[in-house]
C-alpha positions as CSV (number, residue, x, y, z in Angstrom):
1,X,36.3,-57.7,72.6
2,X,39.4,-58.5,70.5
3,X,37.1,-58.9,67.6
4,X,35.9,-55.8,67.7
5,X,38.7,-54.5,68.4
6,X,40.2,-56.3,65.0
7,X,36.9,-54.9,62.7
8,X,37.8,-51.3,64.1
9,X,41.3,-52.1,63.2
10,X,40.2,-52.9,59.3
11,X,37.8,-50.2,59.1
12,X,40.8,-47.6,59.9
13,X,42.8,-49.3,57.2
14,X,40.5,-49.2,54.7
15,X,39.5,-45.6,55.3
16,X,43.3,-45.0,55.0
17,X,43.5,-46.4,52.2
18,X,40.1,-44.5,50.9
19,X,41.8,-41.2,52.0
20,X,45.3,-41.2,50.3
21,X,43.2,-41.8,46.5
22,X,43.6,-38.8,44.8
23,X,41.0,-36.1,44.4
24,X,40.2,-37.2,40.8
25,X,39.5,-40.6,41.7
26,X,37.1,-39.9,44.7
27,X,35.2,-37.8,42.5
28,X,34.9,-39.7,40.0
29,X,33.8,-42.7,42.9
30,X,31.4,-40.1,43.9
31,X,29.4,-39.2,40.8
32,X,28.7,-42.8,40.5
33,X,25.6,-42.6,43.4
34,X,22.0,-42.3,41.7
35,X,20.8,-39.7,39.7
36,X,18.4,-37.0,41.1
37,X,14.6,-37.9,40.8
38,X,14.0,-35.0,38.9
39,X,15.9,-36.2,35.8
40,X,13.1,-39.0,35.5
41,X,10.1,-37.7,37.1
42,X,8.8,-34.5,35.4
43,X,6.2,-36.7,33.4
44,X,4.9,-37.9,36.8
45,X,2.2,-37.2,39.0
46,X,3.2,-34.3,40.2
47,X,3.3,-34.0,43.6
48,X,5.4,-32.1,46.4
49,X,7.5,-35.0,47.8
50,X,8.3,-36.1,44.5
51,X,11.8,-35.4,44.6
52,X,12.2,-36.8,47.7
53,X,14.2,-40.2,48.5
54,X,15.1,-42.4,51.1
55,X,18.2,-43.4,50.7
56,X,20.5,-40.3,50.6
57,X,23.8,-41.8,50.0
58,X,25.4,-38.8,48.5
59,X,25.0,-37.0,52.0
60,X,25.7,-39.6,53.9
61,X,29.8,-39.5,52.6
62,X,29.7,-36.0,53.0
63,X,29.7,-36.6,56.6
64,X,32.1,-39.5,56.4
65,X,35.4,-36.7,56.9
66,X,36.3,-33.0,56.0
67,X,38.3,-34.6,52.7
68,X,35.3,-36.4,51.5
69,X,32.6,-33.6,52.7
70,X,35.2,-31.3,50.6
71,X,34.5,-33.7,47.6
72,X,31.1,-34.5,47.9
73,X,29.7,-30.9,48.5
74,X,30.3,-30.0,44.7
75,X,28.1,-32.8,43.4
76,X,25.9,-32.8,46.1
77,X,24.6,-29.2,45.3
78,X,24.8,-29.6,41.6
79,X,21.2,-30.4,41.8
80,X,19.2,-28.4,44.5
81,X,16.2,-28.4,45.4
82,X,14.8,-24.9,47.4
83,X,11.6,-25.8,49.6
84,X,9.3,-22.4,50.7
85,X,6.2,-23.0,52.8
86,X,4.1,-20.0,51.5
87,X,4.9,-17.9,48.8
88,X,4.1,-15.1,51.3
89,X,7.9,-16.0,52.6
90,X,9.1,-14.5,49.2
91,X,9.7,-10.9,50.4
92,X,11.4,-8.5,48.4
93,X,14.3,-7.0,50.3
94,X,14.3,-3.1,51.5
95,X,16.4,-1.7,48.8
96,X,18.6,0.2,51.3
97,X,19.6,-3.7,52.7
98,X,23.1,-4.5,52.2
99,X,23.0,-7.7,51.5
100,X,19.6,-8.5,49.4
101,X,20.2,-12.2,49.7
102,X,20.3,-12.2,53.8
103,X,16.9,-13.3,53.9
104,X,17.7,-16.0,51.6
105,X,19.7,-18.9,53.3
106,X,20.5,-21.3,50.4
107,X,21.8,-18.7,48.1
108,X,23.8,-17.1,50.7
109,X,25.1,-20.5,51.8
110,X,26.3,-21.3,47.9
111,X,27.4,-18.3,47.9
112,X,29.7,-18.9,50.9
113,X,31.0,-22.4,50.1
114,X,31.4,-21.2,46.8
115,X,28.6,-23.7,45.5
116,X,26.9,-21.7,43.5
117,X,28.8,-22.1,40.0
118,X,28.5,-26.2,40.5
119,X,24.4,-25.8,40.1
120,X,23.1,-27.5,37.1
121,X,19.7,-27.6,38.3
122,X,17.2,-25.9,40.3
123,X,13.8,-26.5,41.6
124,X,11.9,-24.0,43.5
125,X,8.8,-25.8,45.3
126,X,5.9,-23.4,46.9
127,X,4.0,-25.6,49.2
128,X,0.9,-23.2,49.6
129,X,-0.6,-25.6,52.5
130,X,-2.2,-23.5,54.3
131,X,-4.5,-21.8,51.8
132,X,-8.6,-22.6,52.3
133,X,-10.9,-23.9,49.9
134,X,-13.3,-20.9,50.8
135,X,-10.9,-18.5,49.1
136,X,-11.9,-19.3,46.1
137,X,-15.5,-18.0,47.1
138,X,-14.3,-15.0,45.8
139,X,-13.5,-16.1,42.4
140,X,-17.3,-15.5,41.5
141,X,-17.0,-11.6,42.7
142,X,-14.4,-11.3,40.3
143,X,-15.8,-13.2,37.2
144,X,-13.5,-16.6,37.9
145,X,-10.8,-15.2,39.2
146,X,-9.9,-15.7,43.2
147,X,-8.9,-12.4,44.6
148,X,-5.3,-13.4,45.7
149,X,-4.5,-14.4,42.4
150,X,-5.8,-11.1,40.9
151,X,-4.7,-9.2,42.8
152,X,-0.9,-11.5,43.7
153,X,-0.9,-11.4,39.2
154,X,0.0,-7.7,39.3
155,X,3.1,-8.0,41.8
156,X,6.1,-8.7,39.7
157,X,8.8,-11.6,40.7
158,X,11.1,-10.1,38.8
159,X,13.5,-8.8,41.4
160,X,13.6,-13.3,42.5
161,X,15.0,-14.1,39.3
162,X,17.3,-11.3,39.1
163,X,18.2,-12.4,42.7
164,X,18.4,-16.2,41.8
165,X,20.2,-16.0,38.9
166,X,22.8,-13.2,39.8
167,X,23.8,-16.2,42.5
168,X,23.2,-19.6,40.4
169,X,23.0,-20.5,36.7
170,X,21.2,-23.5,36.4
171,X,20.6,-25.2,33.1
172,X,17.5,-26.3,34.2
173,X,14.8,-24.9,36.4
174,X,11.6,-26.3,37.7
175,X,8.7,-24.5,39.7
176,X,6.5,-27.4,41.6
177,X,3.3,-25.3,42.7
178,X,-0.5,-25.1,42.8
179,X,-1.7,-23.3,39.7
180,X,-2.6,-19.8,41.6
181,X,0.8,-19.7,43.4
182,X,2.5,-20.7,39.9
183,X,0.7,-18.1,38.4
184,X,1.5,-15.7,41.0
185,X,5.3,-16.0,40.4
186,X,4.7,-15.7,36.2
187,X,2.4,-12.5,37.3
188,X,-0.4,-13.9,35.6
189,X,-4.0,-14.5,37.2
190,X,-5.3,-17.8,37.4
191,X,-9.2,-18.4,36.5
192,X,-10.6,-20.4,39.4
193,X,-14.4,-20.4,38.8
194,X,-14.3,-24.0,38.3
195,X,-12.1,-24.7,40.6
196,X,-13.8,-26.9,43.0
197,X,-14.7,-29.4,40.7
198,X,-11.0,-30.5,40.3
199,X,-8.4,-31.5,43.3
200,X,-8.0,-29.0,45.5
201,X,-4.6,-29.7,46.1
202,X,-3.6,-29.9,42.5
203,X,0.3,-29.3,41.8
204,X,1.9,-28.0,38.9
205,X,5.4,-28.5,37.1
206,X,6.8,-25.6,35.1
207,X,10.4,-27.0,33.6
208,X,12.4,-24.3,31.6
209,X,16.0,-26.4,30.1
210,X,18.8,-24.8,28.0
211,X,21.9,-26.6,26.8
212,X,25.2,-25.9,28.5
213,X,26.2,-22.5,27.5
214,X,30.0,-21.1,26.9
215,X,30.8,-18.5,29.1
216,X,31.0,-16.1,26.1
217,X,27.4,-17.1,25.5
218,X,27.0,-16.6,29.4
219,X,28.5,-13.3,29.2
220,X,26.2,-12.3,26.0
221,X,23.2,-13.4,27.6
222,X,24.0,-11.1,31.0
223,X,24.8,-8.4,28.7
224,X,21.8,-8.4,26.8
225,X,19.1,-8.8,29.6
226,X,19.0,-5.4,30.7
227,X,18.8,-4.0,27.5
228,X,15.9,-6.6,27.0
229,X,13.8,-5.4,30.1
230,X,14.3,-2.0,29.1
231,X,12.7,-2.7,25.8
232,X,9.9,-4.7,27.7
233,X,8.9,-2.2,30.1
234,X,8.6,0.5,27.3
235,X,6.4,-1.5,25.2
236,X,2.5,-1.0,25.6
237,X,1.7,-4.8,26.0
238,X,4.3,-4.5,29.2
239,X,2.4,-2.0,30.6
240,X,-0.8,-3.7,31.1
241,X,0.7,-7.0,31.6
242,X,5.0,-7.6,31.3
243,X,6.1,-11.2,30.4
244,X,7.7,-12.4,33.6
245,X,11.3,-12.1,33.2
246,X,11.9,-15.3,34.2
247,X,11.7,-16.3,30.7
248,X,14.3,-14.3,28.9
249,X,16.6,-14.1,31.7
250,X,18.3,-17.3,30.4
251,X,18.3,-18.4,26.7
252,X,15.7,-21.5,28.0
253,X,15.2,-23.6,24.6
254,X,12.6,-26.1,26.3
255,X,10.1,-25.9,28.9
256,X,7.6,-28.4,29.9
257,X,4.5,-28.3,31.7
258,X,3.4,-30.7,33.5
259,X,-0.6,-30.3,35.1
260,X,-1.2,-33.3,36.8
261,X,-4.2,-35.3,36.7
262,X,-7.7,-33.9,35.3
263,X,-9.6,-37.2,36.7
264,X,-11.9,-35.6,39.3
265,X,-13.9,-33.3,37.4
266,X,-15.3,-35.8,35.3
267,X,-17.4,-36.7,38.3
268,X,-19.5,-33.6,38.2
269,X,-22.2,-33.1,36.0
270,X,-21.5,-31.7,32.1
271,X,-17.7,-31.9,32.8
272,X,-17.1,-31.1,29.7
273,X,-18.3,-27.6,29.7
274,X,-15.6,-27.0,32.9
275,X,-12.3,-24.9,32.7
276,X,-10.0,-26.0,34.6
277,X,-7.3,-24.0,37.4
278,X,-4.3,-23.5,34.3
279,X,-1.3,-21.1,33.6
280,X,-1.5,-22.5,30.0
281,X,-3.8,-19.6,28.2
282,X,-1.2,-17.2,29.8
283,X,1.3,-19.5,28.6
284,X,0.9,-18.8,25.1
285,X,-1.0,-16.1,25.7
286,X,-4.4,-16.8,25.0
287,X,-6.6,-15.7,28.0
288,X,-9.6,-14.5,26.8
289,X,-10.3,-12.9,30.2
290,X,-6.7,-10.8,30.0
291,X,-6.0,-7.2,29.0
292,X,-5.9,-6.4,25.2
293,X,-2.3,-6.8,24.2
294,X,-1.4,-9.0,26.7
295,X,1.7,-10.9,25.4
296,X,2.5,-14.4,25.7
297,X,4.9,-15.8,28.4
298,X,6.6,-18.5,26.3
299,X,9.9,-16.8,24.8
300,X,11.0,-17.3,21.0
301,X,13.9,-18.9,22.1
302,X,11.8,-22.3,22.9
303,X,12.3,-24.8,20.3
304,X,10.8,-28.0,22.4
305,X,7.8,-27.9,24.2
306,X,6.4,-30.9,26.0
307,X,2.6,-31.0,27.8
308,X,2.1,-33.6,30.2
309,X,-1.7,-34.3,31.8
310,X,-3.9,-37.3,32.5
311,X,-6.8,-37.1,30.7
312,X,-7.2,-33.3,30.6
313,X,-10.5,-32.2,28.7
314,X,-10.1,-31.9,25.0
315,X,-11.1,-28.0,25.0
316,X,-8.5,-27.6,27.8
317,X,-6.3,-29.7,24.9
318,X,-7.6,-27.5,22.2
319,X,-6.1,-23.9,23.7
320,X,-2.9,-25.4,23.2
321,X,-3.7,-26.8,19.8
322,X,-4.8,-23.9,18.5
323,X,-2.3,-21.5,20.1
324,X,0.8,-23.4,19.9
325,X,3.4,-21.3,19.9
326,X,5.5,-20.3,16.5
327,X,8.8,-21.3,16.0
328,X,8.9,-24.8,17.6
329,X,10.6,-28.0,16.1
330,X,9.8,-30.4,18.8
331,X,6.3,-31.1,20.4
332,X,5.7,-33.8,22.9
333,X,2.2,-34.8,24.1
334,X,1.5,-37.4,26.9
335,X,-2.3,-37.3,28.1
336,X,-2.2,-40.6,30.0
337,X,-1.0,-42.0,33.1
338,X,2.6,-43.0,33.3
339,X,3.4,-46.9,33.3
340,X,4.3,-47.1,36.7
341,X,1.1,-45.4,37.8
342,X,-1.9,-47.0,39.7
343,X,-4.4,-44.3,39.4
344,X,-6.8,-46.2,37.0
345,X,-6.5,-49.0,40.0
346,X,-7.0,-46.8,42.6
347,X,-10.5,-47.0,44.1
348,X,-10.3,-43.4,45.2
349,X,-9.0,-41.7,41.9
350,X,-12.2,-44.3,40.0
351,X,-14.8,-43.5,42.5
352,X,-17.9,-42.0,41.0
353,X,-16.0,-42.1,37.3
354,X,-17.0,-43.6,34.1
355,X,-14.2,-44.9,32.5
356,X,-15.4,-44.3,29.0
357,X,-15.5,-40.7,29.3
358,X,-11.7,-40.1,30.4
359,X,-10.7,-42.3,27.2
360,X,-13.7,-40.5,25.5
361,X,-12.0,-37.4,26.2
362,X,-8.1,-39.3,25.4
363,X,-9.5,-39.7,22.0
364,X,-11.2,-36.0,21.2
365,X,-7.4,-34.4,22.3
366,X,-5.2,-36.5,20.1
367,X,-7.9,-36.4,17.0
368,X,-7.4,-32.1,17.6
369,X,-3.7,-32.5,17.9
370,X,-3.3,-34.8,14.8
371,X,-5.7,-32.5,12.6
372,X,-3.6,-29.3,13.4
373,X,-0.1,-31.8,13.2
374,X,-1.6,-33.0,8.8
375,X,-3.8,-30.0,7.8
376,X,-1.3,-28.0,6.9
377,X,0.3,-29.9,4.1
378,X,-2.6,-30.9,1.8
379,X,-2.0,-34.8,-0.1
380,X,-0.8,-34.1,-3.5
381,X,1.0,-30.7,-3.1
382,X,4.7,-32.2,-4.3
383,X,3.6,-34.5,-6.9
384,X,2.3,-37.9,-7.6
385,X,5.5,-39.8,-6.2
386,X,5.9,-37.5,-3.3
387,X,9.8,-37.1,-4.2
388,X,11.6,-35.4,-1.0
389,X,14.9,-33.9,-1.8
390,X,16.8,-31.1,0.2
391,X,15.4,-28.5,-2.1
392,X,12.1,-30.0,-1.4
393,X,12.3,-29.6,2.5
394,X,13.6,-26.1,2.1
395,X,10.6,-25.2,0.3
396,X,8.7,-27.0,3.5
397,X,10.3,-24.3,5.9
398,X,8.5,-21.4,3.7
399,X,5.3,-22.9,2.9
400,X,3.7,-21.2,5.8
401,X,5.8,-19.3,8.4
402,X,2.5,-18.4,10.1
403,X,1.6,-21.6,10.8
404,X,3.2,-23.1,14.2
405,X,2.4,-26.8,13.3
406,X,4.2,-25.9,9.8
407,X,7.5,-25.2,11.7
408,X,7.3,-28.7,13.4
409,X,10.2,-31.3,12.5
410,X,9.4,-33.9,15.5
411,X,6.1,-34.6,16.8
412,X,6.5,-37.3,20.3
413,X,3.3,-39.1,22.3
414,X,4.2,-40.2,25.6
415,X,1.1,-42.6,25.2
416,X,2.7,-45.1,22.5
417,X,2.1,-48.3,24.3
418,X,-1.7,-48.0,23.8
419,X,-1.0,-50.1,20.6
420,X,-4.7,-50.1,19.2
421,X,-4.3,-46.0,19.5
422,X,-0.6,-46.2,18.1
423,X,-1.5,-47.8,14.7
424,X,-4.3,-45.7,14.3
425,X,-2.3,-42.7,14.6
426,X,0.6,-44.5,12.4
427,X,-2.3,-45.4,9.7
428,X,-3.5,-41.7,9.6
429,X,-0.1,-40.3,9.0
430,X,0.4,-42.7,6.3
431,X,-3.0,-41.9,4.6
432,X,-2.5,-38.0,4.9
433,X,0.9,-38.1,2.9
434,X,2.1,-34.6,4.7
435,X,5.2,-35.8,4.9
436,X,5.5,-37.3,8.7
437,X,7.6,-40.6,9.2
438,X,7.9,-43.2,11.9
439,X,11.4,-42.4,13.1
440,X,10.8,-45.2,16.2
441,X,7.4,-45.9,18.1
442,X,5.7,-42.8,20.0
443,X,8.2,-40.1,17.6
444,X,7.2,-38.7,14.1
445,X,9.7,-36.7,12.3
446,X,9.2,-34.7,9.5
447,X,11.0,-34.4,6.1
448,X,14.8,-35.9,5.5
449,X,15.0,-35.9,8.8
450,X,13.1,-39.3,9.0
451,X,16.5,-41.3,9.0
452,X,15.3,-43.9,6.5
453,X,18.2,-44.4,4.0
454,X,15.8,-46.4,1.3
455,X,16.7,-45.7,-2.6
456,X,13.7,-44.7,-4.7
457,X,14.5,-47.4,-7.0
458,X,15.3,-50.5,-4.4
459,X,12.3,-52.3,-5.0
460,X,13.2,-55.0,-2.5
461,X,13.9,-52.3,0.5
462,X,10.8,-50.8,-0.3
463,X,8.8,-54.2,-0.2
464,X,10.7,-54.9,3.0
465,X,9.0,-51.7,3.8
466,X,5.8,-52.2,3.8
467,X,5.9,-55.8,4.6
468,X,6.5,-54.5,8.1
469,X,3.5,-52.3,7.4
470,X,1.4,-54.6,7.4
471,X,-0.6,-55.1,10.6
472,X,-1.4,-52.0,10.2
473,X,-2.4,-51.3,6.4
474,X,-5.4,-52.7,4.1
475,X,-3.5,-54.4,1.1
476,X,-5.5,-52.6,-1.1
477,X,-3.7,-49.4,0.2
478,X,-0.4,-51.0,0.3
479,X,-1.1,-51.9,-3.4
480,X,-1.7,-48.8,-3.8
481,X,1.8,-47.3,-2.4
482,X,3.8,-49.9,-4.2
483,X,2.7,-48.6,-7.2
484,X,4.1,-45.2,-6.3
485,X,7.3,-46.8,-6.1
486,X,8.1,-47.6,-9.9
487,X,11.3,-50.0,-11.0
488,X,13.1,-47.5,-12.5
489,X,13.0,-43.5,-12.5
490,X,11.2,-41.5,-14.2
491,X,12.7,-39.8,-17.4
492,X,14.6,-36.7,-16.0
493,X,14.9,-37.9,-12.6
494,X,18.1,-38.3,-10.8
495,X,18.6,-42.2,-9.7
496,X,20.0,-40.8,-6.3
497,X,16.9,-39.1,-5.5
498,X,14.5,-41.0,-2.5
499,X,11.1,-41.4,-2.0
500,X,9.5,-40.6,1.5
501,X,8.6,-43.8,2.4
502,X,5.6,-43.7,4.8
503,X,6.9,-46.1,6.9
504,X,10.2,-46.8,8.9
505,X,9.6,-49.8,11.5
């Protein structure tokens, strides 16, 4: 009894202690807890309880005392995560309602506790689990198209997002949904024809990012949005189908998509000729089955654009190759499982599957992405020696300004430890001389931008070079290169000038 008498004793001394630290300090002990899952977890699997964890230590102080609930509610809700059950509980409010956002818990509760200007991310997830596979009978009636997402693809969202972001202004925000509900909320229909031969349950992650703006910017970009929908709704591609102002209502600069994994149509029979359940052609807005004039969803504010999918088919692969949006410097492809994944272990995700045609498939996808990433830039275009200079790169930003791959400056593969695939890709780059470099393994960067501070005329740099090259290149092609590289400049030529070198390990 006097024992535990005693630890009760030291507990209250401690917590004394704990209580009399200033604010600055607590906080700062605070932010130290785990980062949320969704920093790390977008190139996943996607699934519903993704985001979820165990251990919620973070919550757990916040009902340690009013002082640290008072500290810890701030970081707590700078990353939220807003759970619906049906997207049939999104209900526009009567406009004669008082308060629109009285239907809406969470953002009347940050609203309340004065939360809402601590939100640095938000992710809306739309579980959908009640929907049948026979509702997709009636994608036949409507040439591939299920009837809720026809007909849910002409209701506008747009009163949400002027709703959500009146309250909150996240940097990030991420929709976790099945591809019809996704759809749904970008008002865009969903083809479903083919829909049973893929999971049934199939989640989708749609992740729009912007860096931290200034409240000037802030104030700009509230400023501007009105006038924007105005010019939106008066333009004829608006009025057959509007882009969902969910992507100009914040200046997003990246958005990833993230569609899960493609693995159980290749059990059926001619998978290849399948189309899978995607808001991708509406995306960039290539659906061949859309109104004329329909305009793409993806904003010209997006400079990085990242596509996650395991093994997705390469014509699925081939809409976005061919359609890739204008404007972009940064492209990131991953079309395999993640390391930490077991689904090419799993007996259930194998069953019925030849292995050869998912890597079959791996193999078609990155050969259409890498022809559209070299064809641009034909071999030979800047001379024999390939000499890069800033004037040079200039010229590379006009060569083509209709070409989307042209604009590139950084190409990523979130498949680089295949090292067999790797080198090949690192060999073709090298053999196309379009002006692509190895900036580090799985990135290519384009230009000056390479990072590799090698004179033209340091013969034993440029040896080093390609002595690193190696296991990867014939020595009759190194042979080749070296002699690109004379001993001394060529008459007229600046010394400081640099070669591209094909090759930084």
């Amino acid at each position: 009894m006097e024992s535990k008498i005693e630890l009760q004793a030291e507990t209250t001394a401690v917590g004394s202690i704990i209580d009399i630290l200033p604010v600055e300090l607590m906080r700062g002990i605070l932010s130290c807890t785990p980062k949320p899952p969704s920093h790390t977890r977008l190139h996943d699997q996607p699934a519903y309880e993704m985001l979820q964890r165990a251990e919620t230590p973070l919550k757990n102080m916040s009902l340690v005392s009013k002082r640290w609930r008072d500290i810890a509610l701030p970081i707590l809700f700078s990353h939220v995560v807003w759970v619906v059950e049906f997207l049939g509980m999104i209900a526009e409010p009567p406009p004669d309602v008082d308060d629109r956002l009285e239907n809406f818990p969470l953002l009347c509760f940050l609203r309340h506790h004065d939360l809402a200007r601590h939100v640095d991310s938000l992710t809306l997830i739309v579980r959908d689990l009640g929907k049948s596979p026979l509702a997709l009978v009636s994608a036949s009636e409507l040439d591939g198209y299920a009837a809720s997402s026809s007909l849910e693809a002409k209701i506008s969202y747009d009163w949400l997002w002027d709703l959500v972001f009146g309250v909150v202004d996240p940097r990030t925000f991420i929709v976790i949904a099945m591809p019809d509900t996704l759809g749904s909320l970008l008002s865009r229909a969903v083809w479903e024809g083919d829909a049973w031969t893929f999971d049934m349950n199939t989640v989708n992650i749609l992740s729009l990012a912007r860096p931290a703006a200034t409240r000037a910017q802030l104030n700009a970009a509230t400023s501007s949005s009105p006038k924007q929908g105005a010019a939106d709704a008066s333009s004829p591609a608006s009025q057959t189908a509007p882009a969902s102002k969910l992507f100009t209502i914040r200046p997003w600069t990246h958005l990833l998509l993230n569609e899960g994994s493609f693995t159980p149509v290749y059990r059926t029979y001619e998978f290849f000729l399948r189309r899978p359940p995607s808001i991708l052609p509406g995306l960039l807005g290539c659906d061949s089955e859309a109104p004329p004039g329909t305009p793409r969803l993806i904003p010209p504010t997006i400079k990085s654009l990242s596509y996650v999918a395991i093994f997705p088919l390469s014509s699925h692969v081939n809409i976005l190759a061919t359609f890739l949006p204008c404007g972009l410097d940064h492209l990131l492809i991953q079309l395999m499982p993640d390391i930490d994944s077991n689904i090419l272990l799993s007996p259930r995700e194998m069953h019925h599957l030849q292995l050869a045609d998912l890597w079959m498939e791996r193999n078609t996808c990155y050969s259409l992405i890498m022809a559209k990433l070299l064809e641009w830039h034909k071999p030979g275009n800047r001379g024999e020696h390939f000499i890069i200079t800033q004037s040079n790169l200039a010229d590379d930003d006009k060569e083509d300004p209709d070409d989307p791959w042209a604009s590139l400056r950084e190409f990523e593969t979130g498949d680089s430890r295949d090292e067999e695939a790797w080198n090949l890709a690192v060999q073709q780059v090298q053999l196309s001389r379009a002006g692509w470099f190895v900036e580090r393994r799985g990135k290519f960067v384009r230009g000056l931008r390479r990072r590799v501070g090698v004179s033209a005329w340091d013969a034993s740099s440029t040896a080093s070079l390609w002595s690193d090259s190696s296991s990867v290149l014939s020595p009759e092609y190194l042979a080749e290169l070296s002699a690109d590289f004379p001993s001394e400049p060529p008459p007229g030529i600046p010394s400081e000038l640099t070669y591209g070198v094909p090759f930084s390990p």
